[in-house]
N, C-alpha and C positions, 0 to 999 in steps of 0.2 A: 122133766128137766126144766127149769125155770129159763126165761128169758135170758134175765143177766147172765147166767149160766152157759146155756146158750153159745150170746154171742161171743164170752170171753172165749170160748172154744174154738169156737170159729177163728177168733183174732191169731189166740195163740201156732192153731194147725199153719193158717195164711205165714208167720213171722219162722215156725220151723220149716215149711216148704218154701221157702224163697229162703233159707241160707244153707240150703242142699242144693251142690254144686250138680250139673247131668253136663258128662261130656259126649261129643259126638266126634266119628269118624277116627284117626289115628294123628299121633302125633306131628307127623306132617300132609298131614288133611285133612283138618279137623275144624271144630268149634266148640266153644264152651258157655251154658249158659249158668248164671247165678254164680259167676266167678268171686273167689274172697280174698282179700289182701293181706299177704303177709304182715306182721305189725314191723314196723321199722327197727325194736332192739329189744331184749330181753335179756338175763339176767349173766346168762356166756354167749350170745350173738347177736350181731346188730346186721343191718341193710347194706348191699354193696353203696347205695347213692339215694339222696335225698331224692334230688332233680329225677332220678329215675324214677324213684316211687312217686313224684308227683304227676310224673307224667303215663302214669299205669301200666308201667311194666310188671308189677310182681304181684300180678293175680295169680290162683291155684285153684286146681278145685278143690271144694270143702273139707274133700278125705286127706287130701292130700297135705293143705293146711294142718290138720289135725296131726299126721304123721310128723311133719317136719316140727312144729311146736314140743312134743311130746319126747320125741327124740333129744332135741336140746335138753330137754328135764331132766330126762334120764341121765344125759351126760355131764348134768352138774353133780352125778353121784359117783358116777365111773370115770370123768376124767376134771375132777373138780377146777383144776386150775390151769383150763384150757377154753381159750375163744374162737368161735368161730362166725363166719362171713357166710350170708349167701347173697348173690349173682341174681342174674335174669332168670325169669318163670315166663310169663306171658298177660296178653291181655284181661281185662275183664269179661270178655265174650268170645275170647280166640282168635283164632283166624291167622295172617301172615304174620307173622313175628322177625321182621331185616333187622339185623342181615341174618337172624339163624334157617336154619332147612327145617327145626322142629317147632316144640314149643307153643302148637297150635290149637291142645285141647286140656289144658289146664295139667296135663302130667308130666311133663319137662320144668327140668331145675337143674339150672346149675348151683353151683356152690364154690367161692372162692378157696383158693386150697389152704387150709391152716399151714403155717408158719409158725418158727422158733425165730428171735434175734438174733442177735450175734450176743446176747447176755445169758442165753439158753431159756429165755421165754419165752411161752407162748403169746404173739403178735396177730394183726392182723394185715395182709397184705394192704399197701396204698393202694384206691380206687378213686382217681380223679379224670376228670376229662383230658386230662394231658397225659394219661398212659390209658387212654379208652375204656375206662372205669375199670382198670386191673387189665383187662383182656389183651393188654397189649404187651403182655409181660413175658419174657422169657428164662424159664430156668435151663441150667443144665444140665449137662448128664448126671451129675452128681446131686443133684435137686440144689443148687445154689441159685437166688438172685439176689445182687448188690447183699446187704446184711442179711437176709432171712434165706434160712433154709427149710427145706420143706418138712414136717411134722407127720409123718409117716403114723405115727401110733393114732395122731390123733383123725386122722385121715379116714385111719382102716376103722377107729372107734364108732365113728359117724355112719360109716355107710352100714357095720352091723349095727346100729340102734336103729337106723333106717329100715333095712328088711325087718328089725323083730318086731316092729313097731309097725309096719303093714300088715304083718301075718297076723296078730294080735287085731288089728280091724279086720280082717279076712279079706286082703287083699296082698300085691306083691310087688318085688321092683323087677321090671323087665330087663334093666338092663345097666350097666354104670358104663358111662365112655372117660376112659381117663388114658393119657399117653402110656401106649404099651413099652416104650423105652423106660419109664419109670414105674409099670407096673408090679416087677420082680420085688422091688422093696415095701410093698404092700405085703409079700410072701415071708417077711423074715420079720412080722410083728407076731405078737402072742394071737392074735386073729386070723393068723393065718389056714387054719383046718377049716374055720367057719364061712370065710371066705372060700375056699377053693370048693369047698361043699353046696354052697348057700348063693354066691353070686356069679353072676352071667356077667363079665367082663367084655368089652370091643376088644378083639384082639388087631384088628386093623388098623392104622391112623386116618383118624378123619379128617374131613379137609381142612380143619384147625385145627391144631396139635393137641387141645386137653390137657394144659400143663401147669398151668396157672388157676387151671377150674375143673371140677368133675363135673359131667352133666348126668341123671339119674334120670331115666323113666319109670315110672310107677305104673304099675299094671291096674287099672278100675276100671269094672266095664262100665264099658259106652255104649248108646246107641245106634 
């Protein structure tokens, strides 16, 4: 092997190991090294917030990147004329992530919840500092807030692109926390057998409601 050779080999191994994410510990005890940044918008999703992403909240680890990107793709073929939003992930290195309890080893994500207007489009929820980038939002029982209602089909589309799109990396989603009050209409979409088969739902409420946002843990092993 020649020189030049060589070292291009060397360079290249160096540039693929440093954008392989290794988590450590568990979601809420963890850390993440060689964290990667969501990109801010894509072709059906964009960033819940600039100011967040400047300020490095929505690192992932690399598999996990790879799932949620790949997912969106898919869903410009199965739910072509539908947007979606995602929320807080975590830091570039891990670690405490305030105010959430998880979010600490690059496999925590939330995801804003898609919405319909009041024109029957698919929208994306407001996320400004003045309703605490979304999080501050409350629907009700009937998934109504101010004009938008909540988008069930496209909901339940996303979290199965989500699982098919782990298993296909060979890995898995541990778990989706979204309000069990509004879980039942997750059950009356055409995804419904896949779902009750395939995902591991919170059936408890967490100490914040999950109504406004789903949070997903993705199963890769750690350290």
């Amino acid at each position: 092997m020649s020189r030049l050779v060589l070292i291009t080999f060397v360079l290249f191994s160096q540039v693929a190991y440093s954008s392989t994410s290794v988590c450590h510990g568990t979601t809420s005890n963890g850390s993440l090294e060689n964290g990667v940044e969501l990109p801010s918008d894509g072709n059906n999703f964009v960033s819940y917030s600039t100011v967040a992403r400047l300020a490095g909240r929505t690192y992932v680890h690399s598999t996990v990147k790879s799932i949620i990107i790949n997912s969106y793709k898919n869903l410009e073929e199965t739910m072509p004329n539908t947007v979606y939003k995602y929320a807080e992930t975590g830091y570039e290195s891990g670690g405490k992530f305030r105010p959430h309890k998880t979010h600490q080893n690059g496999l925590s994500v939330d995801f804003m919840t898609p919405v319909k207007n009041e024109k029957g489009q698919s929208d994306h929820l407001p996320t400004n500092p003045f309703n605490k980038f979304g999080y501050n939002i409350e629907f009700d029982s009937s998934g109504k807030y101010e004009e938008f209602t909540i988008d069930y089909d496209a909901l339940a589309a996303h979290i199965v692109e989500l699982d098919k799109e782990s298993k296909k990396q060979g890995v898995g989603l541990w778990r989706v926390i979204f309000d069990p009050e509004l879980q039942p209409h997750l059950f009356k979409t055409k995804h419904s057998e896949y779902l009750k088969t395939n995902i591991q739902f919170s059936k408890k409420r967490s100490w914040v409601r999950h109504d406004e946002h789903y949070h997903v843990d993705f199963e890769v092993p750690c350290r």
